[in-house]
Structure formats: structure tokens, C-alpha cells
N, C-alpha and C positions, 0 to 999 in steps of 0.2 A: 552299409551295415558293418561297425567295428564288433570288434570281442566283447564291450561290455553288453551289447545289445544280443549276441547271441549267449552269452550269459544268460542275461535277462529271459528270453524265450526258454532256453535251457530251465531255469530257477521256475518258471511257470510250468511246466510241464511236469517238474520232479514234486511243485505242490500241488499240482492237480491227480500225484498221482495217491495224495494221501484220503485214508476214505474213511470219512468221519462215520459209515452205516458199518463199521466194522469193527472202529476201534470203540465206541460209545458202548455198542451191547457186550465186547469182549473188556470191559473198565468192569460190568456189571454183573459178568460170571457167565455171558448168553454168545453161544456161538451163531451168530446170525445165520450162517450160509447150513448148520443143521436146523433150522428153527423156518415154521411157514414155510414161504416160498423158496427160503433159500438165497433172496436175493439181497445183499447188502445194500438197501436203501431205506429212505424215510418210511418208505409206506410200508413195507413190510415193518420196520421195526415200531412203526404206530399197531398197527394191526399183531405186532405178536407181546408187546414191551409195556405200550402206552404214551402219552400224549409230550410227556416230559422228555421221554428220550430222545423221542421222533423231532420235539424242536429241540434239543441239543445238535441232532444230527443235520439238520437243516440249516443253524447257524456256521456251525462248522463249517460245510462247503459253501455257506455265502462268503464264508472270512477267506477262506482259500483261493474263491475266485477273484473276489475283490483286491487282495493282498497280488495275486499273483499280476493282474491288469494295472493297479498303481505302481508295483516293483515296476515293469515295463514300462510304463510311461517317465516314472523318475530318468530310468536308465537312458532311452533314449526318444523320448518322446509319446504321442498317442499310435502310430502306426504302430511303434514295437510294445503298447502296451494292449494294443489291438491282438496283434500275435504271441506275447504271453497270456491271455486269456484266452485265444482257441487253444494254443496249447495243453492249456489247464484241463480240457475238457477231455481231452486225450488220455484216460490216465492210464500207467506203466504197468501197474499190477493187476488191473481187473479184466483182463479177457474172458474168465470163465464168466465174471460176471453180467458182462458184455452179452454174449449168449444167451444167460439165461433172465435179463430184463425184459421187458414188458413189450407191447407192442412199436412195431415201429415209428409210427406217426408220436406215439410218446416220447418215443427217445429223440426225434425229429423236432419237435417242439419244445424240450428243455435243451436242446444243442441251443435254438434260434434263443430262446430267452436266455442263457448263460452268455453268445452272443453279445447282444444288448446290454446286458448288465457291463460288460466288461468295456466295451463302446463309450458307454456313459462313463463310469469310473475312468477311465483313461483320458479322456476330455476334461472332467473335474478337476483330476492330480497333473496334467499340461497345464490347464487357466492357474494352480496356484503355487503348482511347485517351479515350471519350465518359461512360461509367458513375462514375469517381470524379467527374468534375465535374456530372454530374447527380440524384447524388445526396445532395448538401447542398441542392440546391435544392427536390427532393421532401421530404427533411424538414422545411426551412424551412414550404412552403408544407403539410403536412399538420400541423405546431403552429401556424398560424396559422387553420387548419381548426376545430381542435379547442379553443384558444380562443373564436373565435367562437361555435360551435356549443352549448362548453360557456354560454356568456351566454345567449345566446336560448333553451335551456333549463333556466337555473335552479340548472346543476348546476356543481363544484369541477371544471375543466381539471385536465390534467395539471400537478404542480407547477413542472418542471424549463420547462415551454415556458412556464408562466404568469410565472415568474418571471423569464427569459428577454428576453419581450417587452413586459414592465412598463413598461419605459425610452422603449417606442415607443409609448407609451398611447393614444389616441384613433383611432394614424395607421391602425392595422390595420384599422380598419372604412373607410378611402376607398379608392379605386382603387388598385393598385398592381402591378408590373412586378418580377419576381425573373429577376436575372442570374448566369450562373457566376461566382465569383471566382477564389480560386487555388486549388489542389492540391498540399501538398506530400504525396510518401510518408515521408517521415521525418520530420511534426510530429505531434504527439497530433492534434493538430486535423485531421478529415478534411478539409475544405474551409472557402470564405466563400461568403455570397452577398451580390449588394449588392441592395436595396431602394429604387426610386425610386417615391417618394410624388407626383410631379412637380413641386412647389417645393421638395422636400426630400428628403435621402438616408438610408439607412442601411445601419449593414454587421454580419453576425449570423455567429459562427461554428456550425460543427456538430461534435461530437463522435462520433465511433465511431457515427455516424449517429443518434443525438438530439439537438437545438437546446444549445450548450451556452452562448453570450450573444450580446446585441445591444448595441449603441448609436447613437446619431445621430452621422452623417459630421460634420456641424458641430464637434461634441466632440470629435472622434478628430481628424481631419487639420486643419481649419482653429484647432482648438487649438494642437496640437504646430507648423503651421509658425509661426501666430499668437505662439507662444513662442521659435520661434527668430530671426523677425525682431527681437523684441524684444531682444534679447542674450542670451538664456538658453544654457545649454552643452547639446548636443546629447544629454546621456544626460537631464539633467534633462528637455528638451522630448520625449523618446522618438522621436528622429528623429535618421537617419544621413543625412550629408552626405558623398559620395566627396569625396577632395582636389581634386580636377580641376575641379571645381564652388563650390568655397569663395569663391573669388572674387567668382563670376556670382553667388553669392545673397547677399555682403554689398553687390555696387551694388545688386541690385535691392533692398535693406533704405535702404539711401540714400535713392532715390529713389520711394519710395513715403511714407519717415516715420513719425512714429509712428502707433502705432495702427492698420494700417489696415483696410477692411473685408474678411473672406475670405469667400467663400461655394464650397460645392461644388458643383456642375455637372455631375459626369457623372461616371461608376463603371461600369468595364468591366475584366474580368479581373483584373490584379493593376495597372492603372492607374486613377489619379483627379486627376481635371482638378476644379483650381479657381483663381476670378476672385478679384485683388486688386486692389483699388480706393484710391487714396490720398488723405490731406488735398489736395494740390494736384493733383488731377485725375491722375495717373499711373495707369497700369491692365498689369496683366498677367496671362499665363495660367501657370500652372504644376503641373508632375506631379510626382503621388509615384505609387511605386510599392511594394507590396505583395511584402517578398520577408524572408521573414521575420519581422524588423522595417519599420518606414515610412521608407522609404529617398527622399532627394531630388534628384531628377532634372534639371529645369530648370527655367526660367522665361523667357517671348518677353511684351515689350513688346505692347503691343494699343493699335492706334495707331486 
């Protein structure tokens, strides 16, 4: 569990603690908690308000719980979207209200159904927002499986993974770290992952969910920007430059000079940060970005 997932449980709790039976009758001029029973809920506010109110108030804490279980799951999957909707249920300001609700077995049975609700929701918001970008990763790392596995047994891997990660030869038997890349719904390509070796990168696409290629970042992006500092025209170097940017990247070609050294450094989602290093000491960082094609971002001096 990182920070943003207890974030996430946090950000459920503090919306669970907002209480739609409280603020909808006090919108209306009606102090719930002097009115009937006293109790800031649907039913009391049907039975003292009327019909309209009571489902304004019932929408509200469906939005609240739902909201709070999707946050969680966005954040970091359905477990923490599991536990920012118990959280939700938990709320911060209602103790006396707590006390003075209804029988137990009722308060026991909308726990279990809020529950449920948030269960489902959290499952839904993983299958659309979490699942396509985790599953280029599972595949990556189940043909690097079955590479391996096939060596130390003797036996022919799969052709399509073998051939795949041929490019990356030795590096697949050291430590390594596989990150989400990008997801578009309308390329053949389901997804990339990036691969850090830790002095070295790689980036591997996946197809219709089998490994469909690999290569080393060095070749891929430190080539193509490596060709367009040089002069090359941007279809030849396979790298887009927006107009707004043209400028920024022919000073920093200026002042860097020929040749200079690029190395890649860090590979996250559809960004990748890398260090260029010049004949006369000039150094900068600069992003591409993954959005289709290798698109060029910026470049900031490193002083």
C-alpha cells in the first residue's frame, strides 16, 4: 500500500462523511435533527419532508458511495476500492446520529448492502479504467516466464515471445521492473510496457494480448531524437515536433553541438525522460512522449 492508495481510503472516508439527510432539509430551511425523529436519514426526511426530498437524499449517498469506491479503485485497484467504500460507510461527523438510528439489524443490513454496492462498483471501475493497462504487463511478464523457463529446461519457448525478446538477449535473466505504458482503444496494439533493466530501458508492445515486439529505448528514442538534433527531417527520424516547440529544440541542437551523448533515464506511461550531454559540457533533460507516434515535448537546461 503507497500514499496514493491511502489517500484514496482517506478521500473515502472524508466523502462518507458528508450527509446528504442533513444538508438537502437544511438547502430547504428544515433542521432535520429538530424535525420527527431527529434522525438525519431518508426515512425520517420522507416521513417529515416528502417524497422529492427523501430521493434527493438517497441519490446523494448513492453518488457518495459510488464515487468514493470508483476513487479507490482508479487509485489503486478494486482492494483499495474495496476499502475506500467501507471507509465511506464510517462517517466522521455523525456519532450522535449513529446513537440515535434505528434498530440494529437495520443498520447491519445497509452496512452489508453499501458493502456490495461498493464491491461491484470497484470491480466495474478495475475491468475499464485498470485492466487494459495491466494486461500488457501480464503478458509481457508471462513471455519472459516462459522464455526463461523454456532455457533451464532444455525445451523451444514460444516462437512469437522468443523472437520478440531476442533484441533484449542476456538482459532478461537480470533484475527487472515492468511499468504500464500506454493504451490506446483504437490501435491494433493493446498496449506497451516499459522495462527497466536499471542502467538500461526497454519498451515491448503487446498484441491482442500476446508479446507482439521489443526493443532497446536507446534505439528507439535516443536514436530518433539523436537524428533529429542532427538535421534530419522529422518523418525520416520518426519523431513529431508540434510548431510551438520548433524553435526550443533547434537552440537546444545549437547548444549542445554535434554528436551529443543521449541516454534514457526513466520510462513511465506514455513519457520518457532522457539526459543529453554535449561536446562542451551543456547538459539537458528532455521528454518524448508516446501518443501514437514519438512525439517531442521539451527540453529544460540542467544546470
Amino acid at each position: 500500500m503507497d500514499a496514493w492508495d491511502i489517500a484514496a481510503i482517506a478521500a473515502g472516508y472524508l466523502l462518507g462523511s458528508v450527509d446528504f439527510g442533513v444538508i438537502v432539509p437544511r438547502l430547504l430551511g428544515v433542521d432535520i435533527y429538530g424535525t420527527g425523529s431527529g434522525n438525519p436519514g431518508a426515512t425520517n426526511v420522507l416521513r417529515t419532508m416528502g417524497r422529492k426530498e427523501a430521493a434527493l437524499v438517497l441519490l446523494g449517498d448513492l453518488a457518495k458511495g459510488v464515487g468514493a469506491a470508483a476513487l479507490g479503485s482508479w487509485a489503486g485497484g478494486p482492494v483499495i476500492g474495496f476499502a475506500a467504500g467501507l471507509a465511506g460507510v464510517f462517517q466522521l461527523y455523525l456519532v450522535e446520529a449513529a446513537v440515535n438510528a434505528g434498530a440494529s439489524l437495520g443498520r447491519v443490513t445497509i452496512i452489508i448492502v453499501n458493502l456490495l454496492m461498493f464491491a461491484a462498483v470497484g470491480m466495474i471501475a478495475d475491468y475499464i479504467c485498470q485492466r487494459p493497462l495491466r494486461e500488457p504487463v501480464v503478458a509481457l511478464a508471462y513471455s519472459i516466464h516462459e522464455v526463461k523457463s523454456a532455457a533451464a529446461e532444455g525445451r523451444e519457448p514460444d516462437g512469437m515471445s522468443q523472437r520478440a525478446l531476442k533484441v533484449l538477449g542476456d538482459r532478461i535473466s537480470r533484475p527487472y521492473k515492468l511499468f504500464s505504458g500506454t493504451n490506446d482503444p483504437n490501435s491494433l496494439i493493446s498496449g506497451t510496457v516499459h522495462l527497466d533493466f536499471g542502467s538500461e530501458w526497454a519498451l515491448c508492445s503487446v498484441f491482442e494480448g500476446g508479446l507482439g515486439y521489443c526493443d532497446l529505448s536507446e534505439k528507439i528514442f535516443a536514436g530518433r531524437l539523436g537524428c533529429l538534433l542532427e538535421g534530419g527531417t522529422q518523418w525520416a527520424c520518426m519523431i513529431r515536433v508540434p510548431e510551438e516547440a520548433q524553435a526550443e529544440l533547434e537552440a537546444v541542437s545549437g547548444a549542445l553541438g554535434d554528436k551529443p551523448q543521449i541516454r534514457v533515464v526513466g520510462q513511465l506511461g506514455d513519457a520518457v525522460l532522457l539526459d543529453l550531454q554535449g561536446q562542451a559540457g551543456a547538459r539537458y533533460r528532455c521528454i518524448l512522449r508516446l501518443r501514437g507516434n514519438t512525439v517531442y515535448e521539451s527540453c529544460m537546461p540542467v544546470h
